[in-house]
C-alpha positions in Angstrom: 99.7 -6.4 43.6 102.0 -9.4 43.9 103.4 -10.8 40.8 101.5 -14.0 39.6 104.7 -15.6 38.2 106.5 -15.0 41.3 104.1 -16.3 43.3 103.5 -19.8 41.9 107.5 -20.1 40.9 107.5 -19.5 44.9 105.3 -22.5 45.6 106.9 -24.2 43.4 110.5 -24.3 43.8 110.2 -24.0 47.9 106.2 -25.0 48.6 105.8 -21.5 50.1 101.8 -21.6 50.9 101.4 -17.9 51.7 102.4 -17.4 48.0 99.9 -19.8 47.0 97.3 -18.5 49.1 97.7 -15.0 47.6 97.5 -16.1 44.4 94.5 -18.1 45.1 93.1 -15.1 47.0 93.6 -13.1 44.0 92.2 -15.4 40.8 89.6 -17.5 42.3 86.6 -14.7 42.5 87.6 -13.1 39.6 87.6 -16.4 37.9 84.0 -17.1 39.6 82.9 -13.7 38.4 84.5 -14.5 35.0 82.5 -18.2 34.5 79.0 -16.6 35.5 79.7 -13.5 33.6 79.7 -15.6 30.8 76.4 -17.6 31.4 77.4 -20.3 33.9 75.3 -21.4 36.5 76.7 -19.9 40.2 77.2 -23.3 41.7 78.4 -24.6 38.1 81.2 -21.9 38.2 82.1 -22.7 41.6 82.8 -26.2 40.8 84.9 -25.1 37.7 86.6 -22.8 39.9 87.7 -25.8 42.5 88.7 -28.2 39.4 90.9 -25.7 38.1 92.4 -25.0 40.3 92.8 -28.9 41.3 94.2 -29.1 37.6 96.5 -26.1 37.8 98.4 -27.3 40.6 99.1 -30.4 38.5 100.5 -29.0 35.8 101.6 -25.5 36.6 105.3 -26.0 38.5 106.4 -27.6 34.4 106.4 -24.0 33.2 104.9 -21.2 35.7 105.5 -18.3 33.8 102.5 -17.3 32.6 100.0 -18.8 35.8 97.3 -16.4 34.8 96.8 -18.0 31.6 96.9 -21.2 32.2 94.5 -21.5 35.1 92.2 -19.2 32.9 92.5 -22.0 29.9 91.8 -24.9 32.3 88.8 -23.2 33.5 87.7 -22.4 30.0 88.1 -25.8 28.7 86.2 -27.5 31.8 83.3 -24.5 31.4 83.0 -25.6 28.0 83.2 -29.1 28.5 80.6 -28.9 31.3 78.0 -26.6 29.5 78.5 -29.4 26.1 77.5 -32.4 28.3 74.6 -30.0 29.4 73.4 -28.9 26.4 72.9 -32.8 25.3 70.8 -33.5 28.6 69.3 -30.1 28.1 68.8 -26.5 26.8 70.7 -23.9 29.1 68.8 -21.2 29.6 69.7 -17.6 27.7 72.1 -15.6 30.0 70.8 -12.8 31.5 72.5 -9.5 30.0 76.1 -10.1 31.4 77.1 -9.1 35.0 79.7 -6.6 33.5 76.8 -4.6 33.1 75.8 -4.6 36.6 78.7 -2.4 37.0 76.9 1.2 37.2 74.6 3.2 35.4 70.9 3.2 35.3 68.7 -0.6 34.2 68.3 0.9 30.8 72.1 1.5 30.5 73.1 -2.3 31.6 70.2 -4.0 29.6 71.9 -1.8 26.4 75.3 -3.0 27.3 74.1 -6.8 27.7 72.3 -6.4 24.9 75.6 -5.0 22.7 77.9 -7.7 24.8 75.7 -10.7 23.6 75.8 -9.3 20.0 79.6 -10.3 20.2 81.2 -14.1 19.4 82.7 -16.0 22.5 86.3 -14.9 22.0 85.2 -11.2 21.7 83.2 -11.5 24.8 86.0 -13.6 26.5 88.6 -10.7 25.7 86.5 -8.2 26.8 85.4 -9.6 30.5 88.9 -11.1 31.0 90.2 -7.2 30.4 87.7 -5.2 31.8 85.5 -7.2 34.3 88.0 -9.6 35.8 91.0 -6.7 35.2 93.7 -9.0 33.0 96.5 -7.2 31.9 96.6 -7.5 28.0 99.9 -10.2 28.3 97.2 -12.1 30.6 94.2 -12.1 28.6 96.8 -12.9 25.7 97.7 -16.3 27.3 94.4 -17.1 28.0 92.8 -16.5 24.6 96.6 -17.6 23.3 96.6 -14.6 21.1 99.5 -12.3 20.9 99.8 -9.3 23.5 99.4 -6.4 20.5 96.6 -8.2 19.0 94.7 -8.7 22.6 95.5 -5.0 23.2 94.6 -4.2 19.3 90.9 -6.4 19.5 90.5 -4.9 23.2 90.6 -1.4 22.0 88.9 -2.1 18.4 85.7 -3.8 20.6 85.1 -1.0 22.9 85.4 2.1 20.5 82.5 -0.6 18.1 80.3 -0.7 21.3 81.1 2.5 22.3 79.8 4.0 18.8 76.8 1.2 18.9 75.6 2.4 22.8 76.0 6.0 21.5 73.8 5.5 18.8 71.4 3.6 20.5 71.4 5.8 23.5 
């Protein structure tokens, strides 16, 4: 897999689309999958998605070496914007049991994990679906969270031993 940094210092410094294009290629599901893993509407994240982006390429070519984290940070702050207007107009609905789940196992399996998952506070559930369901390294989900690497690693680790134990002794 290409190099984020490399990429976007690529576009940057010479305006080389295919490096852009790669990089887009690679965040911009993940990011989708990220935003309705954590409870935004499909077309909602989509639209976050675009204005990220649109953002990022504004302000990314100042300091592009961690691009990860910052396009992950603008997307965070306009999901979280977004959902705030909303819930003055109006109640979201409760997210489903997190599309991590849908990952494998049988329906009693994912219900138990959405179930453990939405026990969790927004930064733990952040670190663990940047990690594990969009694939961040730890320096990535780091930047995005703007935590140290050790302590993402650290919290990462901590979080899935706890549901780990708590799915084993509910299972």
């Amino acid at each position: 897999m290409d190099d984020p940094a490399a990429l976007i210092r690529s576009w940057c410094r010479t305006g080389d689309q295919q490096a852009f294009h790669r990089f887009y290629r690679t965040h911009a599901e993940r990011l989708w999958r990220f935003l309705v893993a954590r409870g935004s509407d499909e077309e909602i994240a989509y639209d976050v998605v675009a204005d990220a982006f649109e953002r990022f390429l504004g302000t990314v070519c100042r300091d592009p070496r961690a691009p990860v984290g910052l396009l992950y940070r603008i997307a965070l702050n306009r999901a979280t914007d977004l959902a705030r207007r909303r819930a003055v107009r109006e109640p979201a609905p409760p997210a489903d049991a997190h599309e991590l789940a849908a990952a494998g196992g049988s329906a009693e399996q994912r219900a138990e994990i959405g179930r453990l998952l939405q026990g969790l506070d927004e930064r733990e559930q952040n670190l663990l679906l940047l990690r594990y369901w969009v694939g961040l390294t730890h320096r990535e989900v780091a930047s995005v969270l703007g935590i140290p690497e050790g302590t993402a690693r650290r919290r990462a680790a901590e979080l899935t031993d706890r549901l780990g134990r708590e799915f084993d002794d509910d299972g």
